[in-house]
Each structure stands twice: as structure tokens, then as C-alpha cells.
C-alpha positions in Angstrom: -89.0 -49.4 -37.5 -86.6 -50.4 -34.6 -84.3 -51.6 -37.3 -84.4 -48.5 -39.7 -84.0 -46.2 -36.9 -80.9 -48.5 -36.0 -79.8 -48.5 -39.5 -79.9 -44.5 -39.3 -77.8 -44.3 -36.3 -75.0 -47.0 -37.8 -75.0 -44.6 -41.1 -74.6 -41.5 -38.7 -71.3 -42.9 -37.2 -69.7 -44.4 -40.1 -68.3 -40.8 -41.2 -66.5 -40.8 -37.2 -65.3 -44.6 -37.6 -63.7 -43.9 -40.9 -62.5 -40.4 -38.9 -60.4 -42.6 -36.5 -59.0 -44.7 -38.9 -57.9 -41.9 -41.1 -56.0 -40.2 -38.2 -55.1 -44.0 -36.5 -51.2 -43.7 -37.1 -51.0 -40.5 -35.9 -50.5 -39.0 -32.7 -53.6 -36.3 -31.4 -51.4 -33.6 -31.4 -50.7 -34.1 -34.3 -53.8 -33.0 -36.2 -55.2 -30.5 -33.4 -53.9 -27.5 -34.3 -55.1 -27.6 -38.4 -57.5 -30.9 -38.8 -58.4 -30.2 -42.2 -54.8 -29.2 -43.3 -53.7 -32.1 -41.5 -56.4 -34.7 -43.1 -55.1 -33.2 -46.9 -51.3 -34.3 -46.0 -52.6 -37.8 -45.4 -51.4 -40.4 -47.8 -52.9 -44.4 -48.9 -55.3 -46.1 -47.5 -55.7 -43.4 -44.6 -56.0 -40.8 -47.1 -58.6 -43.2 -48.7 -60.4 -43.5 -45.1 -60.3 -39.4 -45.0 -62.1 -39.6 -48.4 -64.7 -42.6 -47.6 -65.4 -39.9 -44.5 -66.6 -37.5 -46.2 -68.4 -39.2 -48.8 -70.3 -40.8 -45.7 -70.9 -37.7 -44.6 -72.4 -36.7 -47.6 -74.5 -39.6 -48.0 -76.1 -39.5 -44.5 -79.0 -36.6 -45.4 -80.3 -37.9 -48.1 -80.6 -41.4 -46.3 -82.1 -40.6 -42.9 -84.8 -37.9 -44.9 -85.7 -40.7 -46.9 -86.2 -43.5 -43.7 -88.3 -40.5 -41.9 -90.0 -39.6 -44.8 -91.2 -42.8 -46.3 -92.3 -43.8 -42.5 -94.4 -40.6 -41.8 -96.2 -41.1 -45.3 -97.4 -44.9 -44.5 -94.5 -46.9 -46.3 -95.1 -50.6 -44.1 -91.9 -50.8 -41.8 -90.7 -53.9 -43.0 -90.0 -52.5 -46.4 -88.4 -49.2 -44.9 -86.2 -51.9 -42.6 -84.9 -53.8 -46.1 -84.0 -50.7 -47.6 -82.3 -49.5 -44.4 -80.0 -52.4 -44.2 -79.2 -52.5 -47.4 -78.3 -48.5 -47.3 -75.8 -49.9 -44.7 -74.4 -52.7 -45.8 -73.5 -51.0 -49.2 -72.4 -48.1 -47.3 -70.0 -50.6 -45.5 -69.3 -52.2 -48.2 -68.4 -48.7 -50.3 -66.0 -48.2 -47.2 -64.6 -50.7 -47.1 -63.7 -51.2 -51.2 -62.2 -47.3 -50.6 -59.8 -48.5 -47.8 -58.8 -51.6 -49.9 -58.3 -49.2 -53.5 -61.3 -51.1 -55.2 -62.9 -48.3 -57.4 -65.2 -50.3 -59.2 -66.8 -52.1 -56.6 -66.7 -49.0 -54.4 -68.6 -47.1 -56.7 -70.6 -50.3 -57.6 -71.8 -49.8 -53.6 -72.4 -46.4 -53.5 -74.8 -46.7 -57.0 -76.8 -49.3 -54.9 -76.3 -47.9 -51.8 -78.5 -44.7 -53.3 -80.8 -46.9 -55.1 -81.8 -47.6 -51.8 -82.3 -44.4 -50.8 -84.3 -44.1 -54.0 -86.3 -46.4 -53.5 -87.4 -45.1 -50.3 -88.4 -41.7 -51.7 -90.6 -43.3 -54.7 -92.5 -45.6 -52.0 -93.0 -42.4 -49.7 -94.7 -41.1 -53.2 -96.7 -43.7 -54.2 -98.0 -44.1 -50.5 -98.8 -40.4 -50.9 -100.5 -40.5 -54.3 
């Protein structure tokens, strides 16, 4: 479980990575006095990295619920680790076809990326049933 528990905190901090490279040619005054104002001015591939954010953001529930749930009903830990890391590295990988402008493969990742997360849910219920 080591690994999954890893794999949740790496899909916790994506959203704050792609945060800093959204805002990286900025100065911090810049955005302080109206963040969200200041993220919707933003324009290519750091607009992209504002929008990747908050998609990982949005992922990030659903995917740690899953990792705790499938472990407290029984799912063995070496399946939970697979799925885990392959959560992230389609998560990664969906980050980093949005900074590059790749919409098919970026949505390609995320439709794996939640088959993972899936997957995790339907062994939690069939360890349950």
C-alpha cells in the first residue's frame, strides 16, 4: 500500500505543479490581488496549464476515495498499487498532452486515467459481495 498511498499524494500535488507553471511568467504581484480573474486572462500553453489544474483538481476525489475504499474492503494491495500508478501516469500524461495542445491524446489519458479509478470501485465491490 506504500505505493498507492504515494500515488495519492503525487495526484494531490499535481493540481499545485500545474498552478506554478500556469502563473510561471508572471510576477506574484501580479495575480495576488484577483487569482481567479487573473488565471482567466491567461493565454497558450499557460492558459492550458490553468485548465489541466483544475481538471486535476477535479479528478483527485474520485481517485483517492477509490484507493481508500478498495483497501478498507480487502482489494490485495498489489492490485490497488497497479491501478494507482497507472491513475498517475495517465494523469501525467493528460497534463502533459494539455500543455503541448494534444486533445486527443489528452482526453485519450483522462478516459484511462478513470478507468482506473473504475476499476478500483468494481474490485472494492466484488471484494464486498
Amino acid at each position: 500500500m506504500f505505493i498507492a498511498v504515494l500515488c495519492v499524494l503525487l495526484a494531490m500535488l499535481q493540481p499545485f505543479v500545474l498552478s506554478v507553471l500556469a502563473r510561471s511568467s508572471t510576477r506574484r504581484g501580479d495575480y495576488l490581488p484577483s487569482p481567479r480573474e487573473y488565471n482567466e486572462s491567461l493565454t497558450g500553453w499557460h492558459k492550458r496549464a490553468h485548465f489541466a489544474q483544475l481538471n486535476a483538481f477535479e479528478a483527485f476525489p474520485p481517485f483517492a476515495a477509490a484507493v481508500i475504499l478498495s483497501w478498507l474492503a480487502g482489494v490485495p494491495p498489489a492490485r490497488i498499487n497497479l491501478l494507482a500508478v497507472l491513475f498517475v501516469v495517465f494523469r501525467i500524461g493528460h497534463a502533459a498532452f494539455y500543455l503541448t495542445d494534444k486533445p486527443a491524446l489528452r482526453s485519450q489519458s483522462w478516459k484511462l486515467a478513470m478507468m482506473a479509478v473504475v476499476a478500483l470501485y468494481v474490485l472494492a465491490l466484488v471484494q464486498l459481495a
